[in-house]
C-alpha angles and dihedrals in degrees: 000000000000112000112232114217116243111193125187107225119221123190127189096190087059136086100267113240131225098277085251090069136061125214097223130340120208109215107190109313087339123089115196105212114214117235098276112204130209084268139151129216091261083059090243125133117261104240127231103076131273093326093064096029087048088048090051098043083056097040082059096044095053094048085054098045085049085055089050102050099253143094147209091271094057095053104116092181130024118185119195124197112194124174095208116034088198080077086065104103089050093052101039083051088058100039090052081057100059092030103053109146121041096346111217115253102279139189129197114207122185109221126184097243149348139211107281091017082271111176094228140001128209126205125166146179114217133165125259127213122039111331133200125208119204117173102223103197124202136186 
């Protein structure tokens, strides 16, 4: 049997997580991206609501998919946890910024609560390497 690589991704652009969590871990040719938070690197919530939180909680997630080797454009899944869904138009505002051509599969979930009483977390799995999209249309 052929052994397949794990690597622990470390970025130093990003917010540094607790040492019992990674901030992305590449499996193969796939990163798994950790929920990334609208935090500073104070760990500390950006204030101003969803739009700002949403901004820096993308700003996090594509420092660690860079790190990765990885981008935006090779995410395959996005999950969103939100704890109000009246903050969906913001954060969908600021989402459609980041994902502009051929978005991943994605789900928003509302949650009662998150660490920092953070108003959404973001986590994602993306490819690494050289990717190609193809738009594949059905009727």
């Amino acid at each position: 049997m052929s052994s397949l690589n794990k690597t622990v991704v470390i970025c130093e652009r990003a917010v540094k997580l607790p040492p019992f969590m990674s901030q992305a871990v590449v499996a193969d040719r796939t990163v798994y991206v950790s929920g990334s938070l609208g935090i500073d690197n104070n760990i500390k919530l950006v204030p101003g609501g969803a739009g700002p939180e949403m901004r820096r909680a993308l700003e996090n997630m594509v420092f660690c998919l860079e790190a990765a080797g990885s981008s935006v454009d090779n995410v395959v899944k996005a999950t969103i946890f939100i704890t109000d869904l009246k903050d969906s138009a913001i954060i969908n505002e600021e989402y459609a910024k980041v994902f502009k051509n051929h978005p991943p599969a994605r789900s928003m979930v509302q949650v009662a609560k998150l660490a920092l009483d953070a108003k959404l977390e973001i986590e994602v799995v993306a490819l690494v390497g050289d990717v190609q999209c193809v738009e594949r249309h059905s009727n």
